[in-house]
C-alpha positions in Angstrom: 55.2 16.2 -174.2 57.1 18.5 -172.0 55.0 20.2 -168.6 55.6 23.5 -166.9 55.3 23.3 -163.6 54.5 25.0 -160.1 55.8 24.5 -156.8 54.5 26.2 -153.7 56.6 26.6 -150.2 59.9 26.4 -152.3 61.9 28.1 -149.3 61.4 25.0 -147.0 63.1 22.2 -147.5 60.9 19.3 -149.0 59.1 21.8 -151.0 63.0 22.3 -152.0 64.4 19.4 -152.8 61.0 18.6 -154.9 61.4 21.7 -157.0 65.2 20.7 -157.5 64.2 17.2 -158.7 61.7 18.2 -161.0 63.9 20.8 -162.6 66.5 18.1 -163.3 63.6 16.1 -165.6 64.5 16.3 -169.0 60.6 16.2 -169.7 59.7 19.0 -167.6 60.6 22.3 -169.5 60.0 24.8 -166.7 59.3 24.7 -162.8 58.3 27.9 -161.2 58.5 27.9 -157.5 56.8 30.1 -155.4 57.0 31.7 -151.9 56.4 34.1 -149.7 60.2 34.6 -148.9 63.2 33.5 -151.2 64.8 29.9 -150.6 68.1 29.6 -148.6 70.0 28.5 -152.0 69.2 32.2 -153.1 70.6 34.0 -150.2 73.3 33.8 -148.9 72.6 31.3 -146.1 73.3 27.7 -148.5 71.0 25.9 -149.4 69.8 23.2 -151.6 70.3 24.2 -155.2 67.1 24.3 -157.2 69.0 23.9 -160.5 66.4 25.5 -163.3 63.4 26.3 -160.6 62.4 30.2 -160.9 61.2 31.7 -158.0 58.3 34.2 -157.5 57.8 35.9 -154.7 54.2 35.5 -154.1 51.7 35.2 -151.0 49.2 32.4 -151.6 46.9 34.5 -149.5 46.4 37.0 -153.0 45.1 36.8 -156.2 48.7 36.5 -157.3 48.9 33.1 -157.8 46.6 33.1 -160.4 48.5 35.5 -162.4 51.4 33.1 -162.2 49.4 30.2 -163.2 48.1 32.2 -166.4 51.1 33.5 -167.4 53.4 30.6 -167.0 50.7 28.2 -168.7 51.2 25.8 -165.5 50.3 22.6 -166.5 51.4 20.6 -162.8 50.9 22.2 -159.3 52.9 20.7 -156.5 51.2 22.4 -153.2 53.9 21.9 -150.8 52.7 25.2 -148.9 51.5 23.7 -145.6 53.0 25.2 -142.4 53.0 22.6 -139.2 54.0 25.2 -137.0 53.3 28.9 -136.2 56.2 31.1 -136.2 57.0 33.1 -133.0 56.5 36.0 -135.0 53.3 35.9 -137.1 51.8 33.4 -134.7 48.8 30.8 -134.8 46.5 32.8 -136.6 49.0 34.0 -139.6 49.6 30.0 -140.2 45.9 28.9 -140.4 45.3 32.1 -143.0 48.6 30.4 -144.7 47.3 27.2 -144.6 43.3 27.3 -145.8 43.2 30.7 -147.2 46.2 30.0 -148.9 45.4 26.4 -150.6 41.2 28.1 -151.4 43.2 31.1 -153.2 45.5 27.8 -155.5 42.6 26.1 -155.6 39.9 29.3 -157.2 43.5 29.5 -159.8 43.9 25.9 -160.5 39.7 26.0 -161.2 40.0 29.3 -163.5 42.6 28.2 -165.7 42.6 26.7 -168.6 45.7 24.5 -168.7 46.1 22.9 -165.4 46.1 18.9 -165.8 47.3 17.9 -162.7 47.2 19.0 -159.2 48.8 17.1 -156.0 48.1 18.6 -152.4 50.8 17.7 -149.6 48.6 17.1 -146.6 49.3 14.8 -142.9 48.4 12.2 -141.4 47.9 14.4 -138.1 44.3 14.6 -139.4 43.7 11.0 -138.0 44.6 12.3 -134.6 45.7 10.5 -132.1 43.1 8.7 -129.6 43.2 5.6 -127.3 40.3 4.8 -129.2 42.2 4.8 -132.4 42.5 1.3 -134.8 45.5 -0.3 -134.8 46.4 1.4 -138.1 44.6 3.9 -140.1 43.0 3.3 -144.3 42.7 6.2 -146.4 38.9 5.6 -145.8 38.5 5.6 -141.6 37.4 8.4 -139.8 39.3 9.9 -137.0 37.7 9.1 -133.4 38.5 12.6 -132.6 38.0 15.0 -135.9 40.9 17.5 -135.1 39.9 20.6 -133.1 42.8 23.2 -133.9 46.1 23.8 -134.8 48.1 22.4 -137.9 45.9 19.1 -138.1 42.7 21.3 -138.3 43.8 23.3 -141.4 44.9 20.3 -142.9 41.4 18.9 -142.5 40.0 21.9 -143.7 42.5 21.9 -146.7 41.5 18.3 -147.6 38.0 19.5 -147.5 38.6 22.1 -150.0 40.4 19.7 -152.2 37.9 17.5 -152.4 35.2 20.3 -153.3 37.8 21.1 -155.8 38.2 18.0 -157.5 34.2 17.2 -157.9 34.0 20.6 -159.6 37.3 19.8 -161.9 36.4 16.0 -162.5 38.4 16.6 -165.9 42.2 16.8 -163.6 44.0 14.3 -161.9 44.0 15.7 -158.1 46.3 13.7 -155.9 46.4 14.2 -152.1 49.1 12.7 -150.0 48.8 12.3 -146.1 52.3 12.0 -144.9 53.7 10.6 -141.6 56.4 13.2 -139.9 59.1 14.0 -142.4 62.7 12.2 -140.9 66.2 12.5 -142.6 69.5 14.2 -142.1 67.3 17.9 -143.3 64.5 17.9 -141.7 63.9 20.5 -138.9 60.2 20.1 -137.6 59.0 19.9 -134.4 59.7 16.0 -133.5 63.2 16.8 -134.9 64.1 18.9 -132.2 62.1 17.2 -129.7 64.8 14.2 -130.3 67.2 16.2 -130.7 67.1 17.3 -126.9 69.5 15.1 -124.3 66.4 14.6 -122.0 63.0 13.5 -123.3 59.7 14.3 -121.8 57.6 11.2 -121.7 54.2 11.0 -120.5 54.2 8.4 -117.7 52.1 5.0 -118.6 52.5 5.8 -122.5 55.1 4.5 -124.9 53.1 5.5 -128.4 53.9 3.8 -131.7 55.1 6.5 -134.3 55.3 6.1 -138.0 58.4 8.1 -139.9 58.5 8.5 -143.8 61.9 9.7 -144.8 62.9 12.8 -146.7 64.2 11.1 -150.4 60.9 8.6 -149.8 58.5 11.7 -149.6 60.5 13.6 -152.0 60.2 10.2 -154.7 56.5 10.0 -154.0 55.9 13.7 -154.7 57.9 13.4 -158.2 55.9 10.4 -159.1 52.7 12.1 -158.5 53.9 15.4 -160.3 54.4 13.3 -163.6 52.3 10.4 -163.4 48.5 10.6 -163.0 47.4 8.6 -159.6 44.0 10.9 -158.0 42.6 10.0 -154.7 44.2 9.9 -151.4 47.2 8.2 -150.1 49.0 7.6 -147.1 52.7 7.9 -146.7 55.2 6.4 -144.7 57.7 4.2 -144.0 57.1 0.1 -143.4 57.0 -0.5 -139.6 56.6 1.5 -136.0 59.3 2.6 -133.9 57.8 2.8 -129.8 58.8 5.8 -128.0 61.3 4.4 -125.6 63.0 2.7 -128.4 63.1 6.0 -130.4 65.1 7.2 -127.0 67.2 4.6 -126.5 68.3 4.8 -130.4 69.3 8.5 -129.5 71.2 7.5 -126.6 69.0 10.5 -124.6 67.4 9.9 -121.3 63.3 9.2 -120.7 62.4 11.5 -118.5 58.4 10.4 -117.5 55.8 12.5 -116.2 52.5 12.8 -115.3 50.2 13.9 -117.6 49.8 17.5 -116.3 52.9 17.9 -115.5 54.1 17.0 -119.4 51.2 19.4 -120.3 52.8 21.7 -118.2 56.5 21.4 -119.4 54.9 21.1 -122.9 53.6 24.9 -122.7 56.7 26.2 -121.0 59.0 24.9 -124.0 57.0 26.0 -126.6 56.9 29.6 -124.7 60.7 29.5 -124.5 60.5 28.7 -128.2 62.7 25.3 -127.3 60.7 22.8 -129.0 56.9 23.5 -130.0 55.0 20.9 -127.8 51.4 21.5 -129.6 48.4 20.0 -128.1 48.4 18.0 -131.0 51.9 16.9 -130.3 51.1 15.8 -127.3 48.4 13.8 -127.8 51.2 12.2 -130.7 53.3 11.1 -127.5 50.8 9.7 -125.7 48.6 7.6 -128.1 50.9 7.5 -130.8 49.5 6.9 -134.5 50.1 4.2 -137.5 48.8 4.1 -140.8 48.3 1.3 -143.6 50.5 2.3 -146.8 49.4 -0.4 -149.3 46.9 1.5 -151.3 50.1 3.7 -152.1 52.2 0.9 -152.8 49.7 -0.9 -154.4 49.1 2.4 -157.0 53.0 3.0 -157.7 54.7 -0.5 -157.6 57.1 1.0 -155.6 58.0 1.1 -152.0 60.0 3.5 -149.6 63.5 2.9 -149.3 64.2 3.7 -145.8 61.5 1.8 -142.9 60.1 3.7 -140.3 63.7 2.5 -138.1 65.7 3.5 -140.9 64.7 6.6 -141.5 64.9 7.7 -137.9 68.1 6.1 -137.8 69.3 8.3 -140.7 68.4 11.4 -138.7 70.3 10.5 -136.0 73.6 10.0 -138.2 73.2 13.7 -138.8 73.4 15.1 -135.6 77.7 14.4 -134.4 77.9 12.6 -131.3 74.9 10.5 -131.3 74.8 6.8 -131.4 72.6 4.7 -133.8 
């Protein structure tokens, strides 16, 4: 049996590199990849070939989608459409009518129509938080001290609320929902990217958090397994082990700089104005509490485990950018 399937957020690069790897499946007969703009590999910026993917343009946001679904007979949606950070252009409240109206318009499609099987929802594990009351590491099944309050970690909650409304009105699909740790590799341009990528690094004084990396070809591996395997529920993702702060510093060869609290707070809303690194409250509270979660439900599910540890992965990243030591 081949599947058709869709991709959303094809012109960012996991949702990329997942469309490219399903296209190359000899049991997948079509993948249609979606977005609001095209991907770099069809301008002419470069880009990450996407092999057989076709791209529609298409806002999540409209009824669109569901034409798409219809029309294509879309068997597998991949909803990679999940944007951790507002552009300087559209702004915060753009990204959270991306983000929830976006995945309830996929969602009211995937319901409607009558040959989806299989639907798996990218999600975060910034929905824990991050707390000094937090557990040492985090199940599928524990509740966040602090239930995020705004920003990309709210509309991730809200999207997983949605899903789950989804998949008790659907009980007939598979619906598979995957709470990665920050994305890490030699492509990967997020937030805590450029944050390491800086010579000097803002610390806040009396923290050194434990952070939890899962590497590009790890998320992209899990993401093709769930597309053509089914596995519902919830999972965590990320790579085995913690890296602290300080060592993630000393591994870039870039100098601590700590802070007081307000002070970091401070320097945190100046950057992001400057449009140097986006310090969001919620990546702040990531570098002073930190955040770890347990991965064995995953593993447990698949048989399989990540290539690349937590240390690895970072360590990978670091190989990308010339001049820095590992």
């Amino acid at each position: 049996m081949t599947h058709t399937v869709l991709v959303t957020g094809v012109s960012r690069h996991i949702g990329a590199r997942v469309a490219s790897v399903l296209a190359a499946d000899p049991g997948i007969s079509r993948v249609i990849g979606v977005d609001t703009v095209p991907p770099p590999s069809l301008t002419r910026e470069g880009g990450i070939s996407l092999g057989r993917t076709e791209f529609v343009r298409v806002d999540l946001r409209s009824p669109d989608i569901a034409q798409v679904i219809a029309a294509a007979d879309i068997d597998i949606v991949v909803h990679m459409s999940l944007v951790s950070a507002p552009s300087r252009s559209a702004g915060r409240a753009s990204m959270k009518e991306h983000n929830v109206i976006g995945t309830m318009q996929l969602l009211g499609a995937c319901q409607r129509s009558a040959t989806v099987r299989r639907v798996v929802v990218r999600s975060t594990t910034a929905i824990y938080g991050s707390s000094p009351m937090d557990p040492a590491v985090f199940t599928e099944d524990v509740e966040p001290h602090d239930s995020p309050s705004h920003g990309y970690a709210k509309d991730a909650a809200e999207v997983e609320g949605y899903v789950r409304g989804f998949a008790r009105r659907r009980p007939d699909l598979t619906v598979s929902m995957l709470r990665f740790a920050n994305f890490m590799g030699p492509g990967v341009d997020s937030p805590l990217t450029r944050y390491f990528s800086q010579p000097v690094l803002p610390t806040v004084f009396g923290f050194d958090p434990r952070l939890q990396y899962v590497h590009e070809d790890d998320a992209v591996e899990v993401l093709r397994r769930m597309a053509l395997e089914d596995h519902p529920g919830t999972y965590n993702v990320a790579g085995d082990g913690v890296l602290l702060l300080s060592q993630c510093a000393r591994r870039a060869g870039a100098l601590a700089l700590p802070l007081f609290s307000p002070a970091f707070r401070l320097l945190g809303e100046a950057a992001r104005s400057a449009g140097l690194v986006d310090f969001s409250p919620e990546q702040l509270r990531l570098l002073c509490h930190g955040r770890a979660v347990d991965c064995s439900k995953l593993f447990a599910e698949l048989g399989w485990k990540p290539k690349f540890t937590t240390a690895a992965a970072f360590d990978d990243f670091l190989r990308s950018r010339k001049g820095v030591r590992t």
